[in-house]
C-alpha positions as CSV (number, residue, x, y, z in Angstrom):
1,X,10.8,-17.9,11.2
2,X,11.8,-17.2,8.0
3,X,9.3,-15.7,5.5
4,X,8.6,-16.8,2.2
5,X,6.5,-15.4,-0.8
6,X,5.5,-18.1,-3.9
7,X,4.4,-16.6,-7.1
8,X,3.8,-18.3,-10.8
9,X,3.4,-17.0,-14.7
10,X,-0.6,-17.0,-15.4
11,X,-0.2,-20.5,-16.5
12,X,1.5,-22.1,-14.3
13,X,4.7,-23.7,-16.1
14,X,6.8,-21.3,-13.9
15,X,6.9,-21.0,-10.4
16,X,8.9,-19.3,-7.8
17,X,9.7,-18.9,-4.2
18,X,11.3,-16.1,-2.7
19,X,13.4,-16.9,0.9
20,X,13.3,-13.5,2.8
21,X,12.4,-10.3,3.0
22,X,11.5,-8.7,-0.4
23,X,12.0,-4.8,-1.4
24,X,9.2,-2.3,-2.0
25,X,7.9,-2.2,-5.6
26,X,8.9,0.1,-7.9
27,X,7.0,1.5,-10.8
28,X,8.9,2.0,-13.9
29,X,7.9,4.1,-16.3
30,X,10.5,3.4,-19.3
31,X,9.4,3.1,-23.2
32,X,10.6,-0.6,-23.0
33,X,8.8,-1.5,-20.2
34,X,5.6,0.2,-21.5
35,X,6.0,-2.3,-24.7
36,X,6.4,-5.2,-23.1
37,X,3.5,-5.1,-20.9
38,X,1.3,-2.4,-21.9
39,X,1.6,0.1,-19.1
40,X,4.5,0.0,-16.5
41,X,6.5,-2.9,-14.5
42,X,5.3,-3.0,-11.1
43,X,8.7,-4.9,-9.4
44,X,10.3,-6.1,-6.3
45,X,14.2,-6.6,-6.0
46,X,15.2,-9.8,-4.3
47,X,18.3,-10.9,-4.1
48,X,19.4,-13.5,-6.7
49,X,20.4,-16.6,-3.7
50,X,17.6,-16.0,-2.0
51,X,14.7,-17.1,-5.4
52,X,14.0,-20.6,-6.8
53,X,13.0,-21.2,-9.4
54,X,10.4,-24.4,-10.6
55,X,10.1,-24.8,-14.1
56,X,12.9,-22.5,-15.6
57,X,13.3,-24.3,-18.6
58,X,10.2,-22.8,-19.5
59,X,12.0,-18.8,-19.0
60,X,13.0,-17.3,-22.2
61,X,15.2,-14.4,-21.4
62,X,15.2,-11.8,-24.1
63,X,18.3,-9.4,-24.2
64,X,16.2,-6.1,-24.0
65,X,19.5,-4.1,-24.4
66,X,23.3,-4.2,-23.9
67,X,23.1,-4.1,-20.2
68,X,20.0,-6.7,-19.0
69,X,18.0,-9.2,-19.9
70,X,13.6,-9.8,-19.3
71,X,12.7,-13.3,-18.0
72,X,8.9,-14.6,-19.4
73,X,7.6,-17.5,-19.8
74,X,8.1,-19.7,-22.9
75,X,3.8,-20.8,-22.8
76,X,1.9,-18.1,-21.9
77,X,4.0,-15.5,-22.1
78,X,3.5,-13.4,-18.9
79,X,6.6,-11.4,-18.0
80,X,8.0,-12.4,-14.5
81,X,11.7,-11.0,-14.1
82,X,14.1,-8.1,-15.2
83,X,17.5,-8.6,-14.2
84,X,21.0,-6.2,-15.2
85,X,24.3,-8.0,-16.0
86,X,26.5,-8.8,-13.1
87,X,23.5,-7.8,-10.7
88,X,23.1,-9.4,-7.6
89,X,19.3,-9.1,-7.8
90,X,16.7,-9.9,-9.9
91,X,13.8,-7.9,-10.6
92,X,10.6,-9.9,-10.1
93,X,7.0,-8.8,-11.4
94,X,4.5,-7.9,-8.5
95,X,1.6,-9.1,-10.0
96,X,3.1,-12.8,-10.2
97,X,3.6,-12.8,-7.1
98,X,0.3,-15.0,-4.8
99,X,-1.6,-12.9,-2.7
100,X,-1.4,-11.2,-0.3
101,X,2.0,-10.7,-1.3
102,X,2.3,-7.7,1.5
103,X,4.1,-5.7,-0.4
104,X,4.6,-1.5,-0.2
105,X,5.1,0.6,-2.8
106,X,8.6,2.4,-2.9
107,X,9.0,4.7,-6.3
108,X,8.5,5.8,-9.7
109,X,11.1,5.4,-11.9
110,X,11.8,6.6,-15.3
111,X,9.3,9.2,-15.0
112,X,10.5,11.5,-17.4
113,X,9.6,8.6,-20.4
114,X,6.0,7.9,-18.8
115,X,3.6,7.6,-21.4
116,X,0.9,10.4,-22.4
117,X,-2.3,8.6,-21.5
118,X,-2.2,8.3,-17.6
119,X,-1.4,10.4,-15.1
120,X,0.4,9.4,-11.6
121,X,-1.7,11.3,-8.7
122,X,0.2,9.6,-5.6
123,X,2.6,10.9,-3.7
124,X,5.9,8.3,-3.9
125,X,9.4,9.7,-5.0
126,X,9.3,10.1,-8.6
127,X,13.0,9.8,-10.7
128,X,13.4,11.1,-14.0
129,X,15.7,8.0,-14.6
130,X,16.5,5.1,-12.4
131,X,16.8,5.8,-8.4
132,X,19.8,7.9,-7.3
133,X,21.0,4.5,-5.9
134,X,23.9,2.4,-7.3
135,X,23.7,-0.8,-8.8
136,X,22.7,-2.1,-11.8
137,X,19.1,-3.1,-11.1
138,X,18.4,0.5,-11.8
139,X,19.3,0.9,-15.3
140,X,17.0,0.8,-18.3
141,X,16.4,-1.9,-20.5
């Protein structure tokens, strides 16, 4: 049996479902990530064939640099995707995803431009940029 996980924007104009496994979430620490939402993205890589999207007229995607582009929703504004050019995954918000969600936590990335006002006591892999992994899911932006 195949498993799925459904997730939406906080008012409901856009909502997904994810076929499949998904990835452990990753925490990322970056300046631009920090400005969107406040605090960090908490993501989940999924492969890009393997998501559908209901209601995608209602994602904006804002080029956030030269090298990827942040999905949100057009209505209420809640962030839901990151995804690099040429990737072959998206990166999809945790928190938008319906719970339980089952997910496990994986790493800390772009450590080294984590804010000044919280500290990070657990003990996951922290990267001082993306994860020593290639592929495009892992740059900034």
């Amino acid at each position: 049996m195949q498993e799925n996980h459904n997730g939406s924007c906080l008012c409901g104009a856009v909502r997904f479902t994810i076929r499949g496994a998904v990835g452990t979430v990753s925490f990322c620490h970056c300046s631009q990530c920090r400005k969107q939402t406040g605090l960090y993205y908490a993501t989940t890589d999924v492969d890009n064939d393997h998501v559908e999207i209901t209601g995608s007229e209602n994602v904006t995607w804002y080029r956030s640099s030269d090298n990827a582009g942040r999905g949100f929703c057009r209505t209420c504004g809640s962030a839901l995707f990151w995804r690099g050019d040429g990737a072959d995954q998206v990166s999809i918000l945790a928190g938008a995803l319906d719970q339980p969600a089952g997910l496990l936590t994986g790493s800390h990335i772009f450590y080294a431009d984590k804010a000044d006002f919280y500290e990070i006591a657990d003990e996951l892999p922290k990267f001082d940029a993306g994860r020593p992994v290639t592929g495009s899911v892992d740059e900034p932006g």
